[in-house]
N, C-alpha and C positions, 0 to 999 in steps of 0.2 A: 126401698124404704130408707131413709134419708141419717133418722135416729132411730136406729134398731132397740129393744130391752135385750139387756145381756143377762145370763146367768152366770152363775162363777160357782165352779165344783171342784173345790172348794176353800176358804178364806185364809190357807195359811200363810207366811210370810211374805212367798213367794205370789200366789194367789190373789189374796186381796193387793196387795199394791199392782197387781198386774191390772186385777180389775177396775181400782182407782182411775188408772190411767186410761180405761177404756170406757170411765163416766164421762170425759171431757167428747166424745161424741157420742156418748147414746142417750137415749131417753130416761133410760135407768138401769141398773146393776145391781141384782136382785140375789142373792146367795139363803141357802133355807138351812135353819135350826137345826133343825131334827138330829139328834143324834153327834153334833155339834158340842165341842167342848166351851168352856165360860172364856177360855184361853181365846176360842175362835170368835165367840162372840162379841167380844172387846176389841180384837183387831177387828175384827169386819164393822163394828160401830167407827172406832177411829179412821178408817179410811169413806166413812159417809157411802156402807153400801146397806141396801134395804132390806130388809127380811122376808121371811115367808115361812111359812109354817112346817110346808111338805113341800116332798121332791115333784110333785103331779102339780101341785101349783107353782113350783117354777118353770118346768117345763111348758105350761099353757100358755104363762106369761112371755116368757123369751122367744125372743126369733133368733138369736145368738146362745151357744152354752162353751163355754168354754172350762176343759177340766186340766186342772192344775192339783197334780194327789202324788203321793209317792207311788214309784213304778206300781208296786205291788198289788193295790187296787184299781189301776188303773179299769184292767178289760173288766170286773165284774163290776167296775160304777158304768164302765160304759153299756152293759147287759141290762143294768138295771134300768139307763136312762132309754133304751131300745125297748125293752118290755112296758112302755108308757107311752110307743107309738111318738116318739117324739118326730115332730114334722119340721123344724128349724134348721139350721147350720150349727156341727158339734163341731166343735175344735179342739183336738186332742194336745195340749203341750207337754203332755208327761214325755221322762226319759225315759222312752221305751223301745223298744229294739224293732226294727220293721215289719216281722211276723206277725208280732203283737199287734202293731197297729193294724195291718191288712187286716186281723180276723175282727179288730174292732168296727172297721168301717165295713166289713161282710156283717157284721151284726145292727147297724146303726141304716144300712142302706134303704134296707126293704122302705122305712117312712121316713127319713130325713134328705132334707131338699140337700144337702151336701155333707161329707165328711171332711174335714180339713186334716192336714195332717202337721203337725207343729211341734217346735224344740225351743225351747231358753235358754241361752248362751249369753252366762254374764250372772248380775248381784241381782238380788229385788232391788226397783226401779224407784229407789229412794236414798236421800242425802245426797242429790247429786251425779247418781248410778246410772246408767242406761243400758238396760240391758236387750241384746237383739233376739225378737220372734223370727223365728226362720220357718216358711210354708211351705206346702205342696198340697197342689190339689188340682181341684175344679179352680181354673182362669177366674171364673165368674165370682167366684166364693174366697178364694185367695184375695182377689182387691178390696170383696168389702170388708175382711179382716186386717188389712193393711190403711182403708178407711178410717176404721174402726180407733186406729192408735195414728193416728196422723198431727201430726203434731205436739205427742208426749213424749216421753221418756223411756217410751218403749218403740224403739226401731222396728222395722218389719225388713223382711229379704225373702223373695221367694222363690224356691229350688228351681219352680216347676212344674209341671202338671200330675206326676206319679208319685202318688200316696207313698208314705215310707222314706222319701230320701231328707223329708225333715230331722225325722229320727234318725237313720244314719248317721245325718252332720253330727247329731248331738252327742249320740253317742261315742263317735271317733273321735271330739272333741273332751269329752269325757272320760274317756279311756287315759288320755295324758294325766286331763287337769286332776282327777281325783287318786289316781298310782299314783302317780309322781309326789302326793303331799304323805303319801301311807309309807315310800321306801326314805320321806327325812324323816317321817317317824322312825323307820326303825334304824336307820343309818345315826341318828342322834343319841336313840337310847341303846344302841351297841357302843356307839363312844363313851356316853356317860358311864357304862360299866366296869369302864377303863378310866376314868379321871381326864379325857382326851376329847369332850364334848365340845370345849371352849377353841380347842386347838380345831376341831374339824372344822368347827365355824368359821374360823380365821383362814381357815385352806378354801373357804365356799367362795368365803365373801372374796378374793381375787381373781374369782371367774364372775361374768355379767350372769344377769339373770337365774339366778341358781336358788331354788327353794330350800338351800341346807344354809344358803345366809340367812335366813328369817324363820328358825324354828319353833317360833313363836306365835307361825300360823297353825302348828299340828294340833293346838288347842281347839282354836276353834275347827280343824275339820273331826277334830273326838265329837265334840257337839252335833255334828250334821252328818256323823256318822251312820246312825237309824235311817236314815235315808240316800246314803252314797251308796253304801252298802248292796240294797236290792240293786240300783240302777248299775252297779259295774256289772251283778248275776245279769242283769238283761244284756252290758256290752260283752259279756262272755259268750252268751246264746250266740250272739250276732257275730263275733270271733268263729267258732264253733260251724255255725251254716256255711263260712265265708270258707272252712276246711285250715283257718287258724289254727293255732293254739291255746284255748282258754283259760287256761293252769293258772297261770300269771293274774289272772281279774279274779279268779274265784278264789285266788288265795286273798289279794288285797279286799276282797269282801268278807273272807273270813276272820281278817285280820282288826277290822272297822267295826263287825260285829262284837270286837274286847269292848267297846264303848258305846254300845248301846242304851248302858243304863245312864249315860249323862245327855241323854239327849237332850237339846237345846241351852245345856248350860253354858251362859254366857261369863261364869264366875271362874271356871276352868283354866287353870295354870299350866304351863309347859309343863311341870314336873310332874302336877296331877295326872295330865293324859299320858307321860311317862310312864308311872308307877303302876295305872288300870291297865296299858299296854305288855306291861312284864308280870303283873300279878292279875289276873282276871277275875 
């Protein structure tokens, strides 16, 4: 099928621009209400994706589903999308740890023509952004999701054949990018308690690449904390199986849980996420 209809489960930042990018080859990109905030509804209007009432009439419709959901619900949207006998290609992108996915694709098997297995690595695929899909799967089902984004803004790479090592990548990739923005949190607001915030800064910035020169991103990762959050608890799982140590991830998840309640605030000041960091 040439222009497949895609589904998208579900439209949030990350999501609907993903699936923007995968209207430019398909026939259509269908995302369903139901239960849907007014928030989701306006992004998914603005990126020109279609509606549907119910999750049984997206599923009918699509021969593609792709889910993009914080970890957390990841395997029960995918139970739900299994108990509706879905017969398509699901494509899991969520940050989820490979256990997790293996029992999704043992739940999705029995009727669907393939399980993909998928991670996002990178910004929503907007202003510029390109952010890379990384696969594994079924040969067959891998290319037509690499198709599917062929020529936008959304790269593809593909592991491989064995479910899971998408996730891996993601994960091990995650384990850096989101620790490493939680210890200048707290490396920043231990200086500031000392009047010596400005000076640590100045000790950052003459080393290259150093996230304590710019502690002006820990704002925004306060915001997208509600959602780092779960996904470090899944690279702790995957720490943990591998006979790891997980201490380390489930603190900086507990630590990202102080900010919870600003989620998505785009209005968020360094000192703000300071201040909810020391006083919760």
């Amino acid at each position: 099928m040439d222009q497949p209809t895609v589904g998208i489960l579900h439209p949030g930042s990350m999501g609907a621009a993903v699936a923007a990018c995968a209207a430019t080859n398909a026939a259509d990109v269908l995302w369903c209400k139901a239960g849907r905030s007014l928030a989701s509804a306006e992004r998914a209007a603005r990126f020109g994706l279609t509606p549907v009432a119910t999750l049984p009439e997206l599923l009918d419709r699509s021969d593609v589903v792709i889910s993009l959901c914080p970890p957390a619900a990841a395997e029960e949207l995918a139970a739900d999308v299994a108990s509706h006998g879905f017969g398509g290609s699901y494509v899991d992108a969520n940050a989820i740890n490979p256990d997790r996915m293996l029992r999704i694709a043992a739940l999705l098997t029995p009727s669907a023509e393939a399980v993909v297995d998928g991670g996002v690595v990178g910004s929503p695929p907007t202003g510029g952004k390109s952010p890379t899909l990384y696969l594994s799967g079924p040969s067959d089902a891998t290319a037509r999701i690499e198709a599917l984004f062929a020529g936008t803004a959304v790269h593809t790479a593909t592991l491989g054949t064995e479910v899971g090592k998408a996730s891996a990548l993601k994960l091990s990739y995650a384990t850096f990018q989101k620790t490493s923005r939680v210890l200048v949190a707290l490396a920043v607001g231990m200086a500031r308690e000392h009047g010596v915030d400005q000076d640590l800064i100045d000790v950052a910035s003459r080393r290259t690449d150093s996230y304590l020169a710019e502690p002006q991103y820990v704002a925004k990762a306060a915001a997208r904390a509600w959602r780092w959050g779960p996904e470090l608890e899944e690279a702790a799982d995957m720490l943990a199986d591998a006979g790891l140590p997980p201490e380390m991830l489930r603190a900086a998840a507990s630590t990202l849980a102080r900010w919870n309640d600003v989620k998505d605030d785009h209005e968020l000041t360094l000192n703000d996420a300071l201040d909810r960091l020391a006083r919760p």
